[in-house]
Gaussian input, Z-matrix of N, CA and C with variables (Angstrom, degrees):
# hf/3-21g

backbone

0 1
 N
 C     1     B1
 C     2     B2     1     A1
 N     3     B3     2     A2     1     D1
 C     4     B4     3     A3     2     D2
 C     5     B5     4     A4     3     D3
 N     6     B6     5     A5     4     D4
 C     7     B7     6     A6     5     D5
 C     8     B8     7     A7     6     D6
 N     9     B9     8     A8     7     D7
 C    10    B10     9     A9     8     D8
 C    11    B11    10    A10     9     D9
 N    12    B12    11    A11    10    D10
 C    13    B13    12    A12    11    D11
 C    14    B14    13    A13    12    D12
 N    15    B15    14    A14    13    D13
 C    16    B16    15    A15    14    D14
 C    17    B17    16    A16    15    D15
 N    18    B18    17    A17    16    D16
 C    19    B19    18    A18    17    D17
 C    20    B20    19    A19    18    D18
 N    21    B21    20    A20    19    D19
 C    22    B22    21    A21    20    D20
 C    23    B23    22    A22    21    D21
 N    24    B24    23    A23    22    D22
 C    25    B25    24    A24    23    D23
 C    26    B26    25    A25    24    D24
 N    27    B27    26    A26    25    D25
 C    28    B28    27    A27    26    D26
 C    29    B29    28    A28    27    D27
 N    30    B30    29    A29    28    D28
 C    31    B31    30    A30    29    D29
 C    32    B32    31    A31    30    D30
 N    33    B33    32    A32    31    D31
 C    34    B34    33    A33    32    D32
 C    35    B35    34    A34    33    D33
 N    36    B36    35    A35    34    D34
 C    37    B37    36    A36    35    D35
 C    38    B38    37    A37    36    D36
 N    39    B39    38    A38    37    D37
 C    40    B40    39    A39    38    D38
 C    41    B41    40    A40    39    D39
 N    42    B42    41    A41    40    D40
 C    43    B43    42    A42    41    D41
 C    44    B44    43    A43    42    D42
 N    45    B45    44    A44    43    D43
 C    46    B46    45    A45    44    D44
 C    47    B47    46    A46    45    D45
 N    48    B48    47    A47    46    D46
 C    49    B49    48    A48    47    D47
 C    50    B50    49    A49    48    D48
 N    51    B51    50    A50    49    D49
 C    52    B52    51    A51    50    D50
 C    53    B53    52    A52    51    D51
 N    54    B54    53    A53    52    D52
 C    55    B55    54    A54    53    D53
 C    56    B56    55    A55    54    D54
 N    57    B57    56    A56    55    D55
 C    58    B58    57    A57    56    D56
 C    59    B59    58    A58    57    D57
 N    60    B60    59    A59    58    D58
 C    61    B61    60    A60    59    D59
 C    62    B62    61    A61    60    D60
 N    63    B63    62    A62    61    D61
 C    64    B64    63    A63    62    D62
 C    65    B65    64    A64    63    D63
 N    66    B66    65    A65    64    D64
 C    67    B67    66    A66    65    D65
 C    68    B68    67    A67    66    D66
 N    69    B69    68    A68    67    D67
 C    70    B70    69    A69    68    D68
 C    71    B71    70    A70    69    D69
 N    72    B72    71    A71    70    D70
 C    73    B73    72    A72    71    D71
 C    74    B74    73    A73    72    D72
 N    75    B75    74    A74    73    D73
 C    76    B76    75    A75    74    D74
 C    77    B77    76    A76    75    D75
 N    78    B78    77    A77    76    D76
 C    79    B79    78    A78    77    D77
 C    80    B80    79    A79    78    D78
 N    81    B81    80    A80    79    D79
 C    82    B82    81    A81    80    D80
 C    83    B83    82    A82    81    D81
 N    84    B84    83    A83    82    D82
 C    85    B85    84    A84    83    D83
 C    86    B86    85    A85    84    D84
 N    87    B87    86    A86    85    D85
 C    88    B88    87    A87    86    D86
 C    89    B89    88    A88    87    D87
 N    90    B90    89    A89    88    D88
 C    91    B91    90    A90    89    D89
 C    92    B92    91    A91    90    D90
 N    93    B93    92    A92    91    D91
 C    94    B94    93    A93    92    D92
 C    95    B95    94    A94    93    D93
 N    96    B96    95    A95    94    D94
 C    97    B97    96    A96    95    D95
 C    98    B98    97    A97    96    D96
 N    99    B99    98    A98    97    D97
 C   100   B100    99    A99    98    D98
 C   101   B101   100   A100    99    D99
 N   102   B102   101   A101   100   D100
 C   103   B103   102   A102   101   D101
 C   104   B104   103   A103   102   D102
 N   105   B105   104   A104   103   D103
 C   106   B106   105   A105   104   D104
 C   107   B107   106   A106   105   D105
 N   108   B108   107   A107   106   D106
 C   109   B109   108   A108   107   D107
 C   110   B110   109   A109   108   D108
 N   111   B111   110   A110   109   D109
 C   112   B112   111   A111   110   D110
 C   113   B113   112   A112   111   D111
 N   114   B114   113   A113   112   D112
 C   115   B115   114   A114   113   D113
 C   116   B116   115   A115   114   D114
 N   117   B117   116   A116   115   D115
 C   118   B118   117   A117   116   D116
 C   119   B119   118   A118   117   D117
 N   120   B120   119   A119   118   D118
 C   121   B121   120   A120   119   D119
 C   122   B122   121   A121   120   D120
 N   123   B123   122   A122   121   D121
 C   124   B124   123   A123   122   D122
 C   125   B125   124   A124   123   D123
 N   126   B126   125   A125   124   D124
 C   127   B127   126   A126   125   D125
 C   128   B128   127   A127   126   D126
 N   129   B129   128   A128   127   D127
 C   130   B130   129   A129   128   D128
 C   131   B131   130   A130   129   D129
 N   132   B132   131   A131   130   D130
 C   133   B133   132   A132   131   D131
 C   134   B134   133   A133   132   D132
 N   135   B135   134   A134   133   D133
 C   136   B136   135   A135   134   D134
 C   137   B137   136   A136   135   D135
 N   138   B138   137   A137   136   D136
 C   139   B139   138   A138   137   D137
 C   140   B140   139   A139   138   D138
 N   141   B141   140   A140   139   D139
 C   142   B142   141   A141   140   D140
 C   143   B143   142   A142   141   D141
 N   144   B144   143   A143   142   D142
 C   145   B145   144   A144   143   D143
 C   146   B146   145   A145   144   D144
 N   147   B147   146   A146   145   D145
 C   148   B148   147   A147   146   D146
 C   149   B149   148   A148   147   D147
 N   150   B150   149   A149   148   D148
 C   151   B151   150   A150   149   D149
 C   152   B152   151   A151   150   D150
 N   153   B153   152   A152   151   D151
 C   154   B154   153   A153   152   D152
 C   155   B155   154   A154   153   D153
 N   156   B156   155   A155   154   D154
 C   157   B157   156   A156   155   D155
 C   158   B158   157   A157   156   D156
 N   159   B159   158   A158   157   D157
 C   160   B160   159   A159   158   D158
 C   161   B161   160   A160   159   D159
 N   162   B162   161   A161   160   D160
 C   163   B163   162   A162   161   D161
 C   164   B164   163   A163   162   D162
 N   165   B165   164   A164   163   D163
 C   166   B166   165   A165   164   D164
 C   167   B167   166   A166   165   D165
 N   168   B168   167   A167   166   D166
 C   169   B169   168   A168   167   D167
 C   170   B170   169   A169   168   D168
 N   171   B171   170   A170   169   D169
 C   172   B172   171   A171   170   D170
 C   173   B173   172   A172   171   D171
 N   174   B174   173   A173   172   D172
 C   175   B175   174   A174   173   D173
 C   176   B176   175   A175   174   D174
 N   177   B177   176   A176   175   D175
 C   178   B178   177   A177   176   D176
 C   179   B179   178   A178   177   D177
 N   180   B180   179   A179   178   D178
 C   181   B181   180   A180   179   D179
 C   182   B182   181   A181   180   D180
 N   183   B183   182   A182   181   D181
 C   184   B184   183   A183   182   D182
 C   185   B185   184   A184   183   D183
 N   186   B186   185   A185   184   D184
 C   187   B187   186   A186   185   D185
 C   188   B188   187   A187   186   D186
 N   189   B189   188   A188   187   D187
 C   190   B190   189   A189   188   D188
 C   191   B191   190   A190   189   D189
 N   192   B192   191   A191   190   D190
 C   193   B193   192   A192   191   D191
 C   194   B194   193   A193   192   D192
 N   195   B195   194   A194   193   D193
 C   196   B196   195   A195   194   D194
 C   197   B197   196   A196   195   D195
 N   198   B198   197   A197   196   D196
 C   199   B199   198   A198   197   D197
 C   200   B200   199   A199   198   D198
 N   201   B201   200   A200   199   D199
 C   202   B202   201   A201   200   D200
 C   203   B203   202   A202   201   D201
 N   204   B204   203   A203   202   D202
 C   205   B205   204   A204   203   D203
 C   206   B206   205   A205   204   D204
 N   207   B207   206   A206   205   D205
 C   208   B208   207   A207   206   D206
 C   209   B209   208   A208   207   D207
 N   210   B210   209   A209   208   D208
 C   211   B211   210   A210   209   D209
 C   212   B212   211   A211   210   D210
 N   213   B213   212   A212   211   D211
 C   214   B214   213   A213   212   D212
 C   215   B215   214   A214   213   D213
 N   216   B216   215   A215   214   D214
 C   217   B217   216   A216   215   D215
 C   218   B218   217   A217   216   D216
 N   219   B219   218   A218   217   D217
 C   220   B220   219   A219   218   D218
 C   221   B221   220   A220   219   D219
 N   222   B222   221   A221   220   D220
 C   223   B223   222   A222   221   D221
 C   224   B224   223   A223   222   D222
 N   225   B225   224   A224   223   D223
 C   226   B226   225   A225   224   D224
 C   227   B227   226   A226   225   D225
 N   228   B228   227   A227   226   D226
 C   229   B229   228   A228   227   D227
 C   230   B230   229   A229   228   D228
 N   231   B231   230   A230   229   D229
 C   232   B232   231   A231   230   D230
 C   233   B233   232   A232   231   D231
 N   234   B234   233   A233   232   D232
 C   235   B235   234   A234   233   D233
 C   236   B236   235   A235   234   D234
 N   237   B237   236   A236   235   D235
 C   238   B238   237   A237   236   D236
 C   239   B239   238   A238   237   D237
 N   240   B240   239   A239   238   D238
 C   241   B241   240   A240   239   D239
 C   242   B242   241   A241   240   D240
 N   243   B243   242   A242   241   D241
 C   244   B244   243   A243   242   D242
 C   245   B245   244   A244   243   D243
 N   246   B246   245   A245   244   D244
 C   247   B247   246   A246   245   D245
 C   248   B248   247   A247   246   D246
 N   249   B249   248   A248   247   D247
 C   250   B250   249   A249   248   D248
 C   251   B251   250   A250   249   D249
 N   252   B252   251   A251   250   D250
 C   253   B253   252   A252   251   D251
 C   254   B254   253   A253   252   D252
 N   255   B255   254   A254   253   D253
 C   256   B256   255   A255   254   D254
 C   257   B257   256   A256   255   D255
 N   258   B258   257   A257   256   D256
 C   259   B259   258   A258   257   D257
 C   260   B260   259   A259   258   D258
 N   261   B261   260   A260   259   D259
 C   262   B262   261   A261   260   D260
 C   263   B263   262   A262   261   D261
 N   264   B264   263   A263   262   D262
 C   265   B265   264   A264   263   D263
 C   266   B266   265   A265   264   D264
 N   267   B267   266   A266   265   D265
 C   268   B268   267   A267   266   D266
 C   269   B269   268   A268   267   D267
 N   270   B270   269   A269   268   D268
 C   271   B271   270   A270   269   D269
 C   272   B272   271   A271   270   D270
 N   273   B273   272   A272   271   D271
 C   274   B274   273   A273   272   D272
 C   275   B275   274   A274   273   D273
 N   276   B276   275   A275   274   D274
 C   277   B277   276   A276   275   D275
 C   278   B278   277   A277   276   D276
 N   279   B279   278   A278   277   D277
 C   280   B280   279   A279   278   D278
 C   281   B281   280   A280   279   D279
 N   282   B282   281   A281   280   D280
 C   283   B283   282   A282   281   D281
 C   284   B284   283   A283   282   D282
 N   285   B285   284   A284   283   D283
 C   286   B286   285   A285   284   D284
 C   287   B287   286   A286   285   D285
 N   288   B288   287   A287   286   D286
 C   289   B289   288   A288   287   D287
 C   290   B290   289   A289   288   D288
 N   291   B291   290   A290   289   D289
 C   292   B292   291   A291   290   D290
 C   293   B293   292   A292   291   D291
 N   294   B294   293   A293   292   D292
 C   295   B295   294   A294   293   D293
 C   296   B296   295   A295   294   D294
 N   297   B297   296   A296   295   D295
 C   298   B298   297   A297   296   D296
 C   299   B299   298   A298   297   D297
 N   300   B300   299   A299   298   D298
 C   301   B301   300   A300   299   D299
 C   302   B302   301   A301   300   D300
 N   303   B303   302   A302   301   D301
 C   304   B304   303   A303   302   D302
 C   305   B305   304   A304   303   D303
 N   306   B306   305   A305   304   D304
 C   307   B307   306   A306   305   D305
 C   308   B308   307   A307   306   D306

   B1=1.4493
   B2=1.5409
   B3=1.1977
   B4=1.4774
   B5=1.3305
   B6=1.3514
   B7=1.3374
   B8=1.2268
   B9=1.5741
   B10=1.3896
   B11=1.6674
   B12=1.0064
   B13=1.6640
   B14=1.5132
   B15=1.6586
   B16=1.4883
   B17=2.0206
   B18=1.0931
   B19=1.3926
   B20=1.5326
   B21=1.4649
   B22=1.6132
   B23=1.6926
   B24=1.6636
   B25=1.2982
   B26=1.7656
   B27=0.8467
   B28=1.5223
   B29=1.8446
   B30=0.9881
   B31=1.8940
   B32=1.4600
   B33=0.9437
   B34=1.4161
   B35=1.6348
   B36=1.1479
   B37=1.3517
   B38=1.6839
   B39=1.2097
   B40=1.1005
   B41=1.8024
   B42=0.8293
   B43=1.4427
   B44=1.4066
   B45=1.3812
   B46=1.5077
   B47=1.2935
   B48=1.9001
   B49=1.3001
   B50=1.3807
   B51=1.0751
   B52=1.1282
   B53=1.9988
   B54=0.8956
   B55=1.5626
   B56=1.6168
   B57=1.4422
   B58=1.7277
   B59=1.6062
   B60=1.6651
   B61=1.2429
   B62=1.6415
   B63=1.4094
   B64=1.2804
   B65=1.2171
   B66=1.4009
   B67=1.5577
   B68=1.7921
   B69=1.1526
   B70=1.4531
   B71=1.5794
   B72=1.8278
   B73=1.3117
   B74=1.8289
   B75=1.6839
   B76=1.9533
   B77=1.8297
   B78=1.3518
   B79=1.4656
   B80=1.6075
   B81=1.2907
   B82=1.5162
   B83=1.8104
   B84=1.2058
   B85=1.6405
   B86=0.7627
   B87=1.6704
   B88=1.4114
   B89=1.3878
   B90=0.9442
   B91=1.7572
   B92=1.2262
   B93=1.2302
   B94=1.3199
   B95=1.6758
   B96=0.9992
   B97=1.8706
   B98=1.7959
   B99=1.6331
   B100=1.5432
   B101=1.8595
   B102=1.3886
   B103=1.2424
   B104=1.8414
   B105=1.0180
   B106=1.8032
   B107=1.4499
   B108=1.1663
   B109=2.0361
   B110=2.0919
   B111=1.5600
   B112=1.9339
   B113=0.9177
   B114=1.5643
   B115=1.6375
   B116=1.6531
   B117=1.1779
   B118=1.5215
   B119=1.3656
   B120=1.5839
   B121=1.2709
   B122=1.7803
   B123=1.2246
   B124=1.5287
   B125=1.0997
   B126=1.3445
   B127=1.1113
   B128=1.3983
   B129=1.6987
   B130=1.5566
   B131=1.3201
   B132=1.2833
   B133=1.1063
   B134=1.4639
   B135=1.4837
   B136=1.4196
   B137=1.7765
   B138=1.2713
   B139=1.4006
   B140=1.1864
   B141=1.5516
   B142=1.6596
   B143=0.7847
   B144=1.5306
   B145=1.0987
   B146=1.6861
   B147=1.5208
   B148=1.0746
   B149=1.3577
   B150=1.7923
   B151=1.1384
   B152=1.7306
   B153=0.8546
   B154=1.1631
   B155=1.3694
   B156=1.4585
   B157=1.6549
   B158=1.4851
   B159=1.5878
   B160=1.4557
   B161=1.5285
   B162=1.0567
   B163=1.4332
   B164=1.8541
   B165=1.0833
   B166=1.1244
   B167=1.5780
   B168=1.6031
   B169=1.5757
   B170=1.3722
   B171=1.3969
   B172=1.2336
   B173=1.2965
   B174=1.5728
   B175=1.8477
   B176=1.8420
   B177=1.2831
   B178=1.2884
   B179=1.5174
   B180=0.6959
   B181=1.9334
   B182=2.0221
   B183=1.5931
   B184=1.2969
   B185=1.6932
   B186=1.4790
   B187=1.3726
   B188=1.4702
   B189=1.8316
   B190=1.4859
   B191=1.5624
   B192=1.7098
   B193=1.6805
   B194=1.9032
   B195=1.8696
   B196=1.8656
   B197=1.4048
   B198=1.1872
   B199=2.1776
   B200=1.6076
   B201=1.2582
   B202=1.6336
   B203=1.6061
   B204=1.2118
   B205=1.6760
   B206=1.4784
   B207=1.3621
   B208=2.0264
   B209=1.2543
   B210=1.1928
   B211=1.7116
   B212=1.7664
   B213=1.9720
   B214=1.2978
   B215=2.0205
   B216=1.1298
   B217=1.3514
   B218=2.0383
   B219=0.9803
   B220=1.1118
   B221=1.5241
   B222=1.1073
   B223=1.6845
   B224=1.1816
   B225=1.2887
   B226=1.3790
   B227=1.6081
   B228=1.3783
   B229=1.6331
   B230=1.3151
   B231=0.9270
   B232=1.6683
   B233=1.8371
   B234=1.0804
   B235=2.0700
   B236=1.4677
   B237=1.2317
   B238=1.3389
   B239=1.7268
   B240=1.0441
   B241=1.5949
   B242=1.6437
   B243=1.3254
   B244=1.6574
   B245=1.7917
   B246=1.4966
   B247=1.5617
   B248=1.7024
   B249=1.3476
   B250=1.6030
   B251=1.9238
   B252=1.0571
   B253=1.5231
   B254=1.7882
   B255=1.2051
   B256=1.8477
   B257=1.6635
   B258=1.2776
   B259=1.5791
   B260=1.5661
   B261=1.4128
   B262=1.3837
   B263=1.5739
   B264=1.0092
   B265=1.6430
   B266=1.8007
   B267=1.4787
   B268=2.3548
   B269=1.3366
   B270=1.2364
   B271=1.9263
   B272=1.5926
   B273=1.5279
   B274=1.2839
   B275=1.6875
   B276=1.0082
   B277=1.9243
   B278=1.5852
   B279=1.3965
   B280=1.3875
   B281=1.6190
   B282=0.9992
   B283=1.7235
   B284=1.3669
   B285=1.4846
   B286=1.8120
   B287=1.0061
   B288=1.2072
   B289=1.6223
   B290=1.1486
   B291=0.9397
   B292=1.5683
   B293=1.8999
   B294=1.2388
   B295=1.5097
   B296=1.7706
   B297=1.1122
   B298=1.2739
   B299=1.4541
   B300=1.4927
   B301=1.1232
   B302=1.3999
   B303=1.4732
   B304=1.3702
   B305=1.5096
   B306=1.7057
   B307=1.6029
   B308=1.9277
   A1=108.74
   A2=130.90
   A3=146.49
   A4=126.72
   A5=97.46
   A6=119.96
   A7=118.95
   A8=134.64
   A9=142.90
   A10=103.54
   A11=100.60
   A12=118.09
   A13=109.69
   A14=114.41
   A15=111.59
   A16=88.88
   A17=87.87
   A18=135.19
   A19=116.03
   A20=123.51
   A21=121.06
   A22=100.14
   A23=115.08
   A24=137.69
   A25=101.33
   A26=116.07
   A27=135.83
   A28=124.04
   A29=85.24
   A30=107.95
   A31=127.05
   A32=134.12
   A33=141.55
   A34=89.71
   A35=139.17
   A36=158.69
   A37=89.24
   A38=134.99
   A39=127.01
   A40=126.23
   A41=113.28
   A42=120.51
   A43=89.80
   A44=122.73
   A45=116.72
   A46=98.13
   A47=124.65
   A48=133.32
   A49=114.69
   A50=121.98
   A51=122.65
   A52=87.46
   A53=116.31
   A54=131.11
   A55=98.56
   A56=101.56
   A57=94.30
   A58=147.03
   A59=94.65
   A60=109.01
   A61=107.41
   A62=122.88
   A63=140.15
   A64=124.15
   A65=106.42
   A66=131.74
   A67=92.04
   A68=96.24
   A69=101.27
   A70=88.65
   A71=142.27
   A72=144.09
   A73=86.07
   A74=92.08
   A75=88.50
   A76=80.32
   A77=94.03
   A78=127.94
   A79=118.14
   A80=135.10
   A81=129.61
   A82=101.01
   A83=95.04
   A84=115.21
   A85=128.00
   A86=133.14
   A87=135.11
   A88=112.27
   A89=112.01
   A90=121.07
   A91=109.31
   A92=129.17
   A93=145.03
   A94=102.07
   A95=111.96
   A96=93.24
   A97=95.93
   A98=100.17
   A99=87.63
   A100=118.23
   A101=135.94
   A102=109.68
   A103=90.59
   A104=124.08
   A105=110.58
   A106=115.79
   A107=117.70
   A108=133.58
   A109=75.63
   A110=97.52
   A111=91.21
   A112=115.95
   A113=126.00
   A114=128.16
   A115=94.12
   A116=122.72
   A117=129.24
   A118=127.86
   A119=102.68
   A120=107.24
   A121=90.31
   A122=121.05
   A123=126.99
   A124=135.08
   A125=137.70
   A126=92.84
   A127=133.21
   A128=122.28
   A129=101.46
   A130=93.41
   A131=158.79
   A132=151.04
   A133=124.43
   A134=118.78
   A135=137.23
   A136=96.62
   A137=102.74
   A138=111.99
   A139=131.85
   A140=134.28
   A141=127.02
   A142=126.54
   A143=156.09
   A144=138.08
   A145=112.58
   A146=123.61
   A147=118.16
   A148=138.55
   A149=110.78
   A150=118.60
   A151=100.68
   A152=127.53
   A153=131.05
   A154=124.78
   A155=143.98
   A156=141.17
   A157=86.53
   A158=119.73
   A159=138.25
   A160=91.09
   A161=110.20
   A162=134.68
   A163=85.60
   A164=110.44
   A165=122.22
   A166=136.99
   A167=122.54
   A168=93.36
   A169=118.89
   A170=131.94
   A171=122.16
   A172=140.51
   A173=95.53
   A174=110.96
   A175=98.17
   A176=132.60
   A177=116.51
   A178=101.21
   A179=120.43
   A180=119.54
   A181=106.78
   A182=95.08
   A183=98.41
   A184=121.52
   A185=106.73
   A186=100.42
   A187=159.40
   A188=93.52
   A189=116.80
   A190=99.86
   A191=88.06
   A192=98.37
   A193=113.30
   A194=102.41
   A195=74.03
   A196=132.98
   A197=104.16
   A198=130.94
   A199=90.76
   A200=107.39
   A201=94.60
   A202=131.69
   A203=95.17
   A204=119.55
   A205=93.20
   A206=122.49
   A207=112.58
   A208=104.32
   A209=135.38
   A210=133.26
   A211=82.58
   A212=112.65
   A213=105.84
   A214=122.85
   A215=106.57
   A216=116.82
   A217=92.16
   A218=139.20
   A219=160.49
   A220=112.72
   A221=137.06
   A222=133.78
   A223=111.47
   A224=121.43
   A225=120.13
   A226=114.96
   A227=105.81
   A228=129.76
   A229=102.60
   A230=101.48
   A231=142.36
   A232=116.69
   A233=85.38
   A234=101.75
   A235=95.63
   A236=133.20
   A237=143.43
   A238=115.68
   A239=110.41
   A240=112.73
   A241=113.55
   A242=108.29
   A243=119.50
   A244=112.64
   A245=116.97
   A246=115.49
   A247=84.98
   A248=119.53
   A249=106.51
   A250=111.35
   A251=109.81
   A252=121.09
   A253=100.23
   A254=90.85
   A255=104.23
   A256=90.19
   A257=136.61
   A258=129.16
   A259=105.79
   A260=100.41
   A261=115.91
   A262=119.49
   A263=133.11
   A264=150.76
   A265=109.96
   A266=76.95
   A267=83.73
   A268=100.86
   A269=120.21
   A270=115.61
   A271=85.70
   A272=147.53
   A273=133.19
   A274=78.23
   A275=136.06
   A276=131.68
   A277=107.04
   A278=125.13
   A279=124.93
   A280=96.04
   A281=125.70
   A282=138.57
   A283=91.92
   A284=93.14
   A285=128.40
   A286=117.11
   A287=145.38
   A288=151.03
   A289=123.87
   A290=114.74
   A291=127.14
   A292=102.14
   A293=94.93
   A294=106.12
   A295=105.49
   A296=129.41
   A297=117.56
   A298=157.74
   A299=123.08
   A300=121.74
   A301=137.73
   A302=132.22
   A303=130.21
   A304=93.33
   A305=100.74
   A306=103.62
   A307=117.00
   D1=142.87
   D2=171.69
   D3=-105.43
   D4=120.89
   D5=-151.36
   D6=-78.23
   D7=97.02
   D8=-144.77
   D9=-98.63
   D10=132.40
   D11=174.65
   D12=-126.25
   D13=148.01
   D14=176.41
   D15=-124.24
   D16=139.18
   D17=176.97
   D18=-81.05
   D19=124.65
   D20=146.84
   D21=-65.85
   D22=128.18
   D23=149.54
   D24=-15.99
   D25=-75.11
   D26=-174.48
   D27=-34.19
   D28=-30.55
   D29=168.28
   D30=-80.16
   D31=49.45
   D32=-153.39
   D33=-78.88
   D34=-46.47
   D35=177.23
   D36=-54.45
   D37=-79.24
   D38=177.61
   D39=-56.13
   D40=-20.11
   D41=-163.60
   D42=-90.55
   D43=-35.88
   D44=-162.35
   D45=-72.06
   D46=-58.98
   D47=179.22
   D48=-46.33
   D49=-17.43
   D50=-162.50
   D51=-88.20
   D52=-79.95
   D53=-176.71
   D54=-23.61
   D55=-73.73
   D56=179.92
   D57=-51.62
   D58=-1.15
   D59=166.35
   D60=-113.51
   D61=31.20
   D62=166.82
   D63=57.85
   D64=44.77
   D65=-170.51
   D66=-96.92
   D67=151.27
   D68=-171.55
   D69=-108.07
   D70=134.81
   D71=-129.22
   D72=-157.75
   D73=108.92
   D74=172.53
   D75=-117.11
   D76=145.45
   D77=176.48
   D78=-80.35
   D79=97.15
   D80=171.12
   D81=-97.65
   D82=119.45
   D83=155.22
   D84=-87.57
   D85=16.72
   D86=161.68
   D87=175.94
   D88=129.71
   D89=-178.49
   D90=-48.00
   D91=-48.51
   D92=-169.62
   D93=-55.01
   D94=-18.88
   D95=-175.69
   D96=-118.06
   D97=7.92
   D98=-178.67
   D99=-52.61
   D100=-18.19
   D101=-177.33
   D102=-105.22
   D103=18.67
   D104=145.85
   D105=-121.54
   D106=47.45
   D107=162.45
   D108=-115.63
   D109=-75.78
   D110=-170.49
   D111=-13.00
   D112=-57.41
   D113=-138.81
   D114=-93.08
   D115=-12.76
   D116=163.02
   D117=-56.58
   D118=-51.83
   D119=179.00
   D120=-167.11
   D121=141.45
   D122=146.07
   D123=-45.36
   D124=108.44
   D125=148.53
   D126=-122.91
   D127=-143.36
   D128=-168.58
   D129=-94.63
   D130=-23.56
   D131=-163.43
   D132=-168.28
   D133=121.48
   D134=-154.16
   D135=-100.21
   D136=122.81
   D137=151.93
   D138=-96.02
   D139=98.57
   D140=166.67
   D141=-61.20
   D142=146.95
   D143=114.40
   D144=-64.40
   D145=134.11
   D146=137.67
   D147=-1.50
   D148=-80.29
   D149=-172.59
   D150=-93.66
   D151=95.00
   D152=169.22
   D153=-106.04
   D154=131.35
   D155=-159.16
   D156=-64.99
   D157=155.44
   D158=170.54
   D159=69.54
   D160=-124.68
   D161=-150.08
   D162=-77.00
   D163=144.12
   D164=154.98
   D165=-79.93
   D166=164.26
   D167=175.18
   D168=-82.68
   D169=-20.63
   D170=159.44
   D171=-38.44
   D172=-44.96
   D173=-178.55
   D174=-87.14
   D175=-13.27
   D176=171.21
   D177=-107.07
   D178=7.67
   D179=160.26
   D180=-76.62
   D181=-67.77
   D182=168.68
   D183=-33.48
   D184=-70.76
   D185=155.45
   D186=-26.27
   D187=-31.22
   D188=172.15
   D189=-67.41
   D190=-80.04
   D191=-169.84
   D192=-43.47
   D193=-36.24
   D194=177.40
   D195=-67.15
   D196=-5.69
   D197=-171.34
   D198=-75.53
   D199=-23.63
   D200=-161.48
   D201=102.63
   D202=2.06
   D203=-158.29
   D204=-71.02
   D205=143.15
   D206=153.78
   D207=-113.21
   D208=0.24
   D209=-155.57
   D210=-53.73
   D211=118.66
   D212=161.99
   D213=-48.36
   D214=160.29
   D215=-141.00
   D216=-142.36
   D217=116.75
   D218=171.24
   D219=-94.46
   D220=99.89
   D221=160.96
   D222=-81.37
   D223=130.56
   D224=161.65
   D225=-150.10
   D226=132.19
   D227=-162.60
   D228=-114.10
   D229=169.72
   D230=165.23
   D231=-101.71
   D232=-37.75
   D233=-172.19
   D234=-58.22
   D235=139.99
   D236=145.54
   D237=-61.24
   D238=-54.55
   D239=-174.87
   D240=-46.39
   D241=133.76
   D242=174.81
   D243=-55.74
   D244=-30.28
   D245=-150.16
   D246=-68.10
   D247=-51.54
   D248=176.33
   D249=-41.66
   D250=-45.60
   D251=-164.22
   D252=-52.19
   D253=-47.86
   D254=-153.62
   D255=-94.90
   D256=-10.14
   D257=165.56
   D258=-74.28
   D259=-63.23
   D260=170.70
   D261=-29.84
   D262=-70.07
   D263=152.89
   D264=-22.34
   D265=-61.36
   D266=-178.78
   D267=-62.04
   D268=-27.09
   D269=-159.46
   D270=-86.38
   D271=-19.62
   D272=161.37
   D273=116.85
   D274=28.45
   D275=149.30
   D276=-33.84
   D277=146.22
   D278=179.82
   D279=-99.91
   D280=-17.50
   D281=-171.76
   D282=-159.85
   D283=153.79
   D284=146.12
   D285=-118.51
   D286=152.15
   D287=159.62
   D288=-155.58
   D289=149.97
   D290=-175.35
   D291=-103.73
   D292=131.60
   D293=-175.88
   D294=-73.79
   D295=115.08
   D296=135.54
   D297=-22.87
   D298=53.79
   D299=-174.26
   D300=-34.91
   D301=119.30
   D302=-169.03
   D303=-90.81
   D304=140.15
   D305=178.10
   D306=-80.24

């Protein structure tokens, strides 16, 4: 079986790596419809971004966990500051990370 992950749109850098190690890569374009992509299909592991257009990944994480949802949950930013880090974590995040910027 192949192990499905959904993606922020925004990661093209990630989405690609992800594929070439034969990860099967579903695309979310906005947090805001993240629990109607779910009810489509599962998958095993959700990537946020933080800053995401509409809804953010914080406020659709929150959202997950209040639904009841556990699908592990990955944050990953750009922001340096911890207060994302340590919201992220309380809202029940399986990871935080800070993205690596390419120069």
């Amino acid at each position: 079986m192949t192990t499905q992950i959904l993606v922020d749109d925004a990661d093209a850098e990630l989405r690609d790596y992800l594929v070439r190690q034969g990860i099967e890569v579903s695309v979310l374009h906005d947090a805001g419809g993240l629990e109607r992509r779910i009810e489509r299909g599962r998958p095993d592991l959700i990537v946020l971004d933080l800053m995401m257009p509409g809804v953010d990944g914080l406020t659709a994480l929150k959202q997950l966990r209040t639904s009841g949802d556990d699908i592990p949950v990955i944050m990953l930013t750009a922001r340096t500051d911890d207060v994302g880090r340590i919201v992220g974590l309380e809202l029940s995040a399986d990871d935080y990370r800070q993205a690596v910027q390419s120069a």
